[in-house]
N, C-alpha and C positions, 0 to 999 in steps of 0.2 A: 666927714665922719665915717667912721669902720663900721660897715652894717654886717651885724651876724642874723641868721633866720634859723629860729629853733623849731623847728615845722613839725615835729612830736611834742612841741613844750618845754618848758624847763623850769626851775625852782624859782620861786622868788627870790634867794639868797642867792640861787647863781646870775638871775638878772641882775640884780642889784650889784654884783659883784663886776661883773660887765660895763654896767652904764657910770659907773665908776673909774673904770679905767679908760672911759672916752670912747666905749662901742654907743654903738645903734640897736637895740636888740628886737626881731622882729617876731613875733610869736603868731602871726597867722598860719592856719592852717592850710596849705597848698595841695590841692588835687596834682596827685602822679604826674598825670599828663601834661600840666602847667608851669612844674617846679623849675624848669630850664628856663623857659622865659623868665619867669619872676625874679630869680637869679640875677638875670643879664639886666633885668628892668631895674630892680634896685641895687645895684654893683653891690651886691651880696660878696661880701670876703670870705665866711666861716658859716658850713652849714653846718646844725645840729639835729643828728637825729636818737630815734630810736628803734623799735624793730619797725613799727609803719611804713617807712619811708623807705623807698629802694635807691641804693648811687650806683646807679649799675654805669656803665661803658658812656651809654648813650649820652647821660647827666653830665658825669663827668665832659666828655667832651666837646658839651656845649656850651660847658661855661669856663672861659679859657681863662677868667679874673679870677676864681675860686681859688684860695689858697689853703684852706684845713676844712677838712670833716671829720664831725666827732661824733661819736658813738657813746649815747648815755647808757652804760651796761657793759656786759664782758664780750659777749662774743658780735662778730662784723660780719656774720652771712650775710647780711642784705646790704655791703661795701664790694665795691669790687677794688679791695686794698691794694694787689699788686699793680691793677691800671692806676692808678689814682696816684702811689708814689712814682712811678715811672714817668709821669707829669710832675714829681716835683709838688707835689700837694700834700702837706702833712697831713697823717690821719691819724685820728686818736680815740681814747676810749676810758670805760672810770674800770677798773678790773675790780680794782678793794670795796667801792664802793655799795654795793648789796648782797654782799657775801654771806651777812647776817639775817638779812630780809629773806632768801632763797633758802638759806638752811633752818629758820625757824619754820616756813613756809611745808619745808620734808618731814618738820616733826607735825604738823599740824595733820598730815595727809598721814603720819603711822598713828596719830591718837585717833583720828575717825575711822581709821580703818579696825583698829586694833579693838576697839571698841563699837564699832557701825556706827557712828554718828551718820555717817554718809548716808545710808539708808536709813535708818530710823525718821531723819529730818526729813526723807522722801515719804514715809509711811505715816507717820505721827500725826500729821493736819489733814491726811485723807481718812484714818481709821485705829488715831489715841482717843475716839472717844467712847470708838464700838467694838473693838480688838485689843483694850489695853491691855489685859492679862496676855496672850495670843503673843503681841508684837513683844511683853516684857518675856515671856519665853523664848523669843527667836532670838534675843538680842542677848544672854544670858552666860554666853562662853564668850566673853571676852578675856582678850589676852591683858597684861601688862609686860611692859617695856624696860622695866626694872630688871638685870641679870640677864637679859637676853646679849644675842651676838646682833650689831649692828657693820654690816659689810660695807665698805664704802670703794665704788668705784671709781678712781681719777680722785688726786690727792692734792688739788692744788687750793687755792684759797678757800673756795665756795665747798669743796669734800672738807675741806681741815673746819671751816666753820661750824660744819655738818656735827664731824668728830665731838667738837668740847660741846655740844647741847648733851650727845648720846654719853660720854664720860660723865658728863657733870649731874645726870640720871640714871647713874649705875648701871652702864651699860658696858659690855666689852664690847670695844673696836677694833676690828680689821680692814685694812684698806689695801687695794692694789692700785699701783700707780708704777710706769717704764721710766719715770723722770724724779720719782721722791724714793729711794730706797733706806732713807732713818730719818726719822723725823721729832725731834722734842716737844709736843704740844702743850701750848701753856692754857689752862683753865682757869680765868679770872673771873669775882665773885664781885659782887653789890659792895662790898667794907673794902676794898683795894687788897684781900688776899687772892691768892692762886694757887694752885698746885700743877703741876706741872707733869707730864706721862709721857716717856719714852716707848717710841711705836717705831716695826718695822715692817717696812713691805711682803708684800705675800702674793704667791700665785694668783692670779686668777680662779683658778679652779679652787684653792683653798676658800677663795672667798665665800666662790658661788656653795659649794658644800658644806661650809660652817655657819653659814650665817642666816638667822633669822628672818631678818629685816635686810635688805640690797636697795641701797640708793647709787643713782649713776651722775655722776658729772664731769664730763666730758666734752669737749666742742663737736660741732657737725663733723661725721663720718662719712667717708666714702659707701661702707655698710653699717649692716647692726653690730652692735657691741651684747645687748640680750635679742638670741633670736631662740630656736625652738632647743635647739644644741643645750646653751645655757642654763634655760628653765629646767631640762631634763635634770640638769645636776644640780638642782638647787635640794634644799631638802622642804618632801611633804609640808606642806603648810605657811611656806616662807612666804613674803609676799613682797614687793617691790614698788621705786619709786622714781621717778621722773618728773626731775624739777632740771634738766639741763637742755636737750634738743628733738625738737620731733626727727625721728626719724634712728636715732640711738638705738629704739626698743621697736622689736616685731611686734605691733600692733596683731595682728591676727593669731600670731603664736602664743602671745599674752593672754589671748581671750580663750582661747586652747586650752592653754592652762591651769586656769580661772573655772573653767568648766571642767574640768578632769577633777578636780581639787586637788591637781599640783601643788596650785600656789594659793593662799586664802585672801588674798585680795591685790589689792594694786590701788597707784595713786598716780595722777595724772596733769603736769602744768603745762606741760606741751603737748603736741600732737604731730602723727607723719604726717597729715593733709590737712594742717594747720593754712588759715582759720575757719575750714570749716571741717572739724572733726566727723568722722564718721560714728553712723548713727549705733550703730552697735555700742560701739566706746561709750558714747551718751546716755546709752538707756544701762548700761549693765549693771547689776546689783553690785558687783562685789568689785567696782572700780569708781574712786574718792576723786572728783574733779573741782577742777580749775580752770579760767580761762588765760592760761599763763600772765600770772601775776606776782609771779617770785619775787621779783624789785620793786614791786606796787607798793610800796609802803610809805608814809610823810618820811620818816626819817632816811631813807635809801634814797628819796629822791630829793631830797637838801644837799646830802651827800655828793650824789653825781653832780647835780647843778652846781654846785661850788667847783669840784675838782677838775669840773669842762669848762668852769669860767677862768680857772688859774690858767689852765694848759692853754686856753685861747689867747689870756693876755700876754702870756708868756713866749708865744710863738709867731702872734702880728702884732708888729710894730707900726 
């Protein structure tokens, strides 16, 4: 029997999907250190991961039976994808698959921001009982989201998802992206209508200075895509968001920022020294976290699980 090992997990519809097609699905969890042997122990065909799990070099070349590893989510930093097809090892991944989960996730981090839920929730169960007046003061200039300019950096599925929440809440969107320069965006609704918005590409720098709200998605960089350069030209009060890769945004020029009142807040799903964020980022008032959860959703993760289990039947025979 074809044994696959989903060692981050996987859906019950994509096991099901699997032991349907005459796999073996193995959902223990294997410590780093172990995952080679386990592998060769149970002639493991198809690993399944997700960001936990590393396939660096060494993985790879010690299990010489491995025939595909997939990636439940968009991006493969933690693949060493060029070693791995150089072996002849298909490697896969779900891209469509929580595109919707990651860009709900960006609105969720501009309503707490835009509003403070983020702090409030940190103030309220220490001192809504003896500062209520106090704390409803501090919390008092919130923005709304309605009319404003929402910037979107990288235009590809998970920015375009972004896009039809921010349209479909009366927002204008601008997006820069080197690979989408016209894009038709369709906006569909609960009853099967849509409406549909013609967008075109824009500077960079147009972005960063028109726009209110600035969310980044992007894959891992060689540098920062926002570092202090950036924030500089952003305008007074904008505030920014990261649901894509630690390491995209200057962590310490952010907090620069933040404290200048450059920028009026920030939102957080990744981190540069991810998983253990630095403490500053932690404690800061005026930054909305996460412990990168953007595909954490039931429904995102039915999704991948299905679309790892088609690609996997699809690929071993």
């Amino acid at each position: 029997m074809k044994t696959v090992l989903a060692n981050d997990g996987l859906s019950q519809a994509g096991i099901a999907l699997l032991e349907k097609e005459g796999f073996k699905v193995l959902t223990t969890k294997v410590a780093q250190e172990q995952l080679s042997n386990f592998i060769n122990d149970n002639q493991v065909r198809a690993l399944l991961v997700r960001s936990a799990t590393q396939v660096d070099k060494t993985v790879i070349d010690a299990c010489p039976d491995l025939e595909l590893i997939g990636r439940g989510g968009v991006g493969m930093d933690n693949i060493d994808v060029d070693h791995a097809k150089g072996k002849g090892i298909h490697v896969i991944n779900t891209p469509a698959s929580s595109s919707s989960s990651v860009a709900e996730l960006v609105f969720a981090h501009l309503f707490s921001g835009a509003r403070y839920l983020h702090d409030a929730n940190r103030n309220m169960p220490l001192e809504g009982d003896s500062k209520f007046k106090q704390l409803k003061k501090s919390y008092a200039n919130g923005m709304e989201l309605r009319g404003k300019t929402l910037g979107v950096i990288g235009f590809g599925r998970i920015g375009q998802a972004t896009a039809r929440i921010g349209l479909a809440l009366g927002m204008r969107v601008i997006y820069t992206d080197h690979n989408v320069e016209d894009c038709i965006l369709g906006v569909p609704f609960f009853d099967g209508q849509s409406l549909s918005f013609s967008l075109k590409a824009s500077a960079m720098e147009e972005v960063l200075q028109e726009s209110d709200f600035i969310t980044i998605h992007v894959p891992a960089q060689n540098g920062y895509v926002l570092s202090a350069k950036e924030f500089d030209m952003m305008k007074t009060g904008a505030a920014v968001i990261n649901a894509a890769r630690g390491g995209v945004l200057d962590e310490v020029a952010l907090v620069d920022a933040l404290e200048k009142e450059k920028l009026s807040f920030a939102g957080l799903d990744v981190y540069e020294s991810e998983p253990n964020p630095e403490i500053r980022i932690l404690m800061h008032p005026k930054i909305s976290l996460t412990p990168h959860t953007g595909a954490s959703t039931q429904e995102a993760q039915e999704r991948i699980g299905v679309e790892l289990a088609k690609q996997v039947a699809s690929l071993i025979q």
